[in-house]
C-alpha positions in Angstrom: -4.8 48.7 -64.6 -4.4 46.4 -61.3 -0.7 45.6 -60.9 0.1 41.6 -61.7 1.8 40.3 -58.8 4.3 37.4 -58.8 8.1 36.2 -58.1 10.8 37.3 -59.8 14.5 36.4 -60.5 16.2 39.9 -59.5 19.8 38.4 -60.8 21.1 35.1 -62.3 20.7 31.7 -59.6 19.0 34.3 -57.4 16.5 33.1 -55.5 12.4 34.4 -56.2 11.1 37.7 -54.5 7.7 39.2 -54.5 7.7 41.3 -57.4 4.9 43.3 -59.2 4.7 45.4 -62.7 2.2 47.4 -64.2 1.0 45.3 -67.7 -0.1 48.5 -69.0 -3.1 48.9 -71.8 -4.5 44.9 -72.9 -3.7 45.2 -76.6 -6.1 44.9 -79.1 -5.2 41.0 -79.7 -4.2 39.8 -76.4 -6.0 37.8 -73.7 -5.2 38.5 -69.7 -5.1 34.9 -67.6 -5.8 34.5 -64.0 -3.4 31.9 -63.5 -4.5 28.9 -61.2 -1.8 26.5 -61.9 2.0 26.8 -63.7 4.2 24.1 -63.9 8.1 24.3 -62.8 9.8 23.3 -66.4 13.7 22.7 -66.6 14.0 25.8 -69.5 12.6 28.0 -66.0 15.7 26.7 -64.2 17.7 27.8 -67.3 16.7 30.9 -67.7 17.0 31.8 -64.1 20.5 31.1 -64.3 20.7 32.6 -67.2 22.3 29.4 -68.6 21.4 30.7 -72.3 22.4 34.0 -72.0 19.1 35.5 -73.1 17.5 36.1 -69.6 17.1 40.0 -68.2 16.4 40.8 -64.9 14.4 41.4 -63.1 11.8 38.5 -64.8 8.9 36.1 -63.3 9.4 32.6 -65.0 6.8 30.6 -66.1 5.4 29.0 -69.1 3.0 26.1 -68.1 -0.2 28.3 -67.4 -3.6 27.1 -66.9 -6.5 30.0 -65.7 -9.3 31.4 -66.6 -9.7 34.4 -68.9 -10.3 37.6 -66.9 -9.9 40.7 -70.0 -10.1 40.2 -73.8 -8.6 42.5 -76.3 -10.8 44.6 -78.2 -10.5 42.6 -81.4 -11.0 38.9 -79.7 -13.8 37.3 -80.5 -13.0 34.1 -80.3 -12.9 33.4 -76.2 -14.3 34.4 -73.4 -14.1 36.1 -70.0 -13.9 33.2 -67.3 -13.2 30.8 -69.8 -10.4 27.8 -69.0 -7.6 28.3 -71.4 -3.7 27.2 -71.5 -0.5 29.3 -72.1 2.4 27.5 -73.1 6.4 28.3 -73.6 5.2 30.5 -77.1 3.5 33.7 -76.5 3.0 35.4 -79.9 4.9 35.3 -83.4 4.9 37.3 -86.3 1.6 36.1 -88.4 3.4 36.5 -91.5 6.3 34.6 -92.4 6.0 31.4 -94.3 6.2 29.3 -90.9 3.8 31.4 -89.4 1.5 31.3 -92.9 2.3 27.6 -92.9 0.6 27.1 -89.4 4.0 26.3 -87.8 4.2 29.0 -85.6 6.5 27.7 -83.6 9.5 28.0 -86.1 8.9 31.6 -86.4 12.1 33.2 -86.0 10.4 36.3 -84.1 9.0 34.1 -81.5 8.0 35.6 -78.4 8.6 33.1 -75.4 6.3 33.8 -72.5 8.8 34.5 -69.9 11.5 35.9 -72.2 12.3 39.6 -72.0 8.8 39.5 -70.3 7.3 38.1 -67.5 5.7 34.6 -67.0 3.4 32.9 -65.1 4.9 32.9 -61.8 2.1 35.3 -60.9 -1.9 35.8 -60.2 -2.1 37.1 -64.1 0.0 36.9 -67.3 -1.0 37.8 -70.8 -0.4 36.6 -74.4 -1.8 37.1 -77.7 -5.1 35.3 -77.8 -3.4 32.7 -81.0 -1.2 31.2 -78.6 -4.0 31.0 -75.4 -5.6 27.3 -75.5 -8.8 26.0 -74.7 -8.8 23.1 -72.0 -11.6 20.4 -72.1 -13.8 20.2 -69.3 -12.8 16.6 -68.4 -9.1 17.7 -68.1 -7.4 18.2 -64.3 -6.0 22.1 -63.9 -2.7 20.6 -62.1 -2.2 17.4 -64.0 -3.0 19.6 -67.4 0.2 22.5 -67.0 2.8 20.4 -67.8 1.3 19.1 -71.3 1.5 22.9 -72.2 5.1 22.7 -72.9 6.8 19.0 -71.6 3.6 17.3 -73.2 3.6 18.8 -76.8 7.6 18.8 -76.7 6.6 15.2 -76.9 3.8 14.9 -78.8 4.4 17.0 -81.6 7.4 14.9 -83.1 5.8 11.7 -82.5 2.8 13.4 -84.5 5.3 15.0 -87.2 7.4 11.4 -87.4 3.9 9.5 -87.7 4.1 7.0 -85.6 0.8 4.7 -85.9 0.4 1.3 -84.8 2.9 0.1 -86.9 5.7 2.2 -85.4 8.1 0.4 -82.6 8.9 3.7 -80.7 11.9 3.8 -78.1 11.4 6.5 -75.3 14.6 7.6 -73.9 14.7 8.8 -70.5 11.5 8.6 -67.7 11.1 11.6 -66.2 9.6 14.6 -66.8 9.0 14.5 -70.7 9.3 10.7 -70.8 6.4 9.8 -68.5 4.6 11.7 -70.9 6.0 10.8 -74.2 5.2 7.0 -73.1 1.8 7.8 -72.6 1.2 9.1 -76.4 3.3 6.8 -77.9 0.9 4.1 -76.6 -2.2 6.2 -77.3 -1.2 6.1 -80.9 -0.8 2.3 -80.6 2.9 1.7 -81.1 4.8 -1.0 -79.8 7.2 1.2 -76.8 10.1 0.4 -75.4 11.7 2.4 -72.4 15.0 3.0 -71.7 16.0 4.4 -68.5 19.4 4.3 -66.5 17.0 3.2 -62.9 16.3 -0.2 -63.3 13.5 0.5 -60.3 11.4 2.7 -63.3 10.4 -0.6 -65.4 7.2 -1.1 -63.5 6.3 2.6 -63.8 7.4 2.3 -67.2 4.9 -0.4 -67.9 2.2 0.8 -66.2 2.7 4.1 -68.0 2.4 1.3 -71.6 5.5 0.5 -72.2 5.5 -3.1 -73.4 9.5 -3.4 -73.1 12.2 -1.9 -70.8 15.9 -1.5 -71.5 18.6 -0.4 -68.7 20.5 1.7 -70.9 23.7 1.6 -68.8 23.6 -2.2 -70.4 25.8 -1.7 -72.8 24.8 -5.5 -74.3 21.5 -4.8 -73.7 21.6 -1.6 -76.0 23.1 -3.9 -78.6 20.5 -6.7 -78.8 18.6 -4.1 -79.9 20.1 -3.4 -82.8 17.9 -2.8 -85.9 14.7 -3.4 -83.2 13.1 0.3 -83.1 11.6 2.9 -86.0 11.5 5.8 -83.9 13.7 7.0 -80.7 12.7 10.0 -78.6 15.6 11.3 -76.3 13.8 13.2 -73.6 17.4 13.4 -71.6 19.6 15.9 -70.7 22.5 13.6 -70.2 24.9 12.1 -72.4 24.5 8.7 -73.8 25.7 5.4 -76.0 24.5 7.7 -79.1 26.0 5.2 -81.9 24.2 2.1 -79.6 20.6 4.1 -80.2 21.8 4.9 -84.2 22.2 0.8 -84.2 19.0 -0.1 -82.4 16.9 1.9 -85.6 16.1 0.0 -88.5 16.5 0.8 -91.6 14.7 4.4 -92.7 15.1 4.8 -88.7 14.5 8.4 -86.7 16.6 9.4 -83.5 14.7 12.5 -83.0 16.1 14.7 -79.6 14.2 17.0 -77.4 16.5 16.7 -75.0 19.8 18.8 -75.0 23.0 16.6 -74.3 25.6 18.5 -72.1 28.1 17.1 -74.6 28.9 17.4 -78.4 26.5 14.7 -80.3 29.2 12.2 -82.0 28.0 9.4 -84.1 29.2 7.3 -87.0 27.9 8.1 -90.6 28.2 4.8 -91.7 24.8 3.3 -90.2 23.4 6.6 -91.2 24.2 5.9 -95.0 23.6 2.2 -94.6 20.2 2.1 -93.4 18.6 5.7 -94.8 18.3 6.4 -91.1 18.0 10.1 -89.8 18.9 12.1 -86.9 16.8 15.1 -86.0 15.0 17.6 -83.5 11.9 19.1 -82.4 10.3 22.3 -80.9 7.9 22.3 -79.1 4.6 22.7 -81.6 1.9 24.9 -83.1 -1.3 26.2 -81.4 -3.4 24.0 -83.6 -0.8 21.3 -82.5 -1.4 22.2 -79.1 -5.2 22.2 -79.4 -4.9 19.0 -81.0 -2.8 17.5 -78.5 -5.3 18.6 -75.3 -8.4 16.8 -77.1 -6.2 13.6 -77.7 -5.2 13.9 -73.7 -8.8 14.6 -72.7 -9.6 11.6 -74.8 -7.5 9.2 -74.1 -6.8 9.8 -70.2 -3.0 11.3 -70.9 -1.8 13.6 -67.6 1.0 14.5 -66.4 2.3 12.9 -62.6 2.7 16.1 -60.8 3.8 17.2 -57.1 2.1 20.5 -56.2 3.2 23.2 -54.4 1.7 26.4 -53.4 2.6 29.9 -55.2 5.0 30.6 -52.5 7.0 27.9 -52.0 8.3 28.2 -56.1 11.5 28.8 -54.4 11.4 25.3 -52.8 9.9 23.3 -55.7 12.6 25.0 -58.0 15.1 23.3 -55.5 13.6 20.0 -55.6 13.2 19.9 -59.8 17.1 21.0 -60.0 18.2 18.1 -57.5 15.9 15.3 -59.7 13.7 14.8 -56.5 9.9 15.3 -58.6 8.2 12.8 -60.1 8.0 13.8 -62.3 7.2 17.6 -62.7 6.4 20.2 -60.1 3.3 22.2 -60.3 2.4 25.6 -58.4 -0.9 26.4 -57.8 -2.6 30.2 -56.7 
């Protein structure tokens, strides 16, 4: 078997080096991508620093994959060689626990992430078992489609679980890379949406994205008029905010729901909690029938990601430019 060929992190915050490993024997159940196009997603900036603590080195990030199929398994039947398919931050799970038997793969406690303690999509070829390896619609852009395979149903897939409908008054938290996104869905699934961002200069982007209302969230009275305004608040921010000033803004039966991971403890008062039935929560990223549901409502309804691309070889450089906030709003490399 042809050696895949790709960059690698040799050691944590180490910059990428041409690096190549032998895949070995395609097993029976997985699928071998040619990859085209991988997005640059913060959790690759992570794990190159080995912020978690569950990196090992050498590794090739990578987990917003779109290619073509070029080897099956013996026991796929299900896709084909040449074929354009997906690969997001899941890899493989177990099959057989009650998440996994429950079609909620993605709360499978033996998760396999596609680029940890193996090696992503950095490269001209990465594999995965064939479950977690999506089909992309014809209509759908290569480039503007890798970021929906993790940022996009990080998003969708709690605004999905939560219901929102075109009832629903949905706050989005944060525009950037999973906001842009999340703002698009929220109005595909016709909810009123209100942004709030800490750059007042985002409202027009905000609105043309469909949000109806913008709030500059470092308005503290501005956070407050809204109080009891909003059923549903997505925090797509890594950043600490006026947590208790979004836990006000939800009326009653209220969700503050976070994909985003706050550098700093989440402290809130229970009171409003009690009061209005209201809930905090979080989400994972979502299922491969999640995922596959998520690509036809894009291809549907005209959701894509704003990307900047970059060539295979300048990873180094767009890694650079995502850590210092300079992308709008997410980096994509392309072979």
């Amino acid at each position: 078997m042809e050696r895949i060929q790709g960059v690698a992190a040799h050691a944590a915050g180490a910059e990428l080096l041409p690096f190549h490993y032998d895949p070995g024997e395609l097993k029976p159940l997985e699928v071998e991508i040619g990859v085209t196009h991988c997005g640059v997603c913060h959790s690759d900036l992570h794990l190159i620093a080995n912020d978690w603590g569950i990196s090992q080195f050498p590794f090739i990030p990578g987990h917003e994959v779109v290619g073509t199929i070029t080897a099956l398994g013996a026991d796929v039947h299900t896709l084909e060689i040449g074929q354009r398919v997906g690969l997001g931050w899941q890899s493989n799970s177990c099959g057989t626990c009650e998440w996994c038997m429950q079609g909620m793969e993605n709360l499978c406690a033996a998760l396999e992430g596609t680029c940890v303690h193996r090696h992503g999509g950095y490269a001209d070829r990465v594999r995965a078992n064939f479950r977690f390896v999506i089909p992309i619609p014809e209509t759908m852009d290569s480039a503007q489609t890798a970021p929906l395979l993790c940022g996009g149903i990080t998003v969708y897939n709690p605004l999905r679980t939560h219901c929102i409908n075109p009832s629903s008054r949905v706050g989005i938290v944060g525009i950037g890379g999973l906001g842009h996104m999340a703002i698009q869905f929220a109005r595909v699934f016709g909810a009123e949406v209100t942004a709030f961002s800490t750059s007042a200069a985002k409202e027009e982007e905000a609105r043309a994205l469909g949000a109806q209302y913008f709030v500059n969230s470092r308005d503290s009275k501005a956070i407050k008029e809204m109080a009891g305004t909003q059923d549903f608040i997505l925090n797509t921010v890594n950043a600490d905010q006026d947590w208790s000033g979004y836990l006000q803004a939800l009326r009653p039966l209220g969700t503050l729901c976070f994909v985003g991971v706050p550098p700093s403890p989440v402290s809130m008062q229970i009171s409003p909690i009690i009061a209005g039935a209201r809930s905090v929560t979080g989400s994972p990223i979502g299922s491969p029938s999640r995922l596959r549901e998520m690509m036809d409502v894009a291809a549907r309804h005209g959701v894509k990601a704003q990307i900047e691309s970059f060539s295979m070889d300048k990873a180094n450089a767009a890694i650079d430019k995502v850590k210092k906030n300079k992308v709008r709003y997410r980096a994509v490399l392309s072979n």
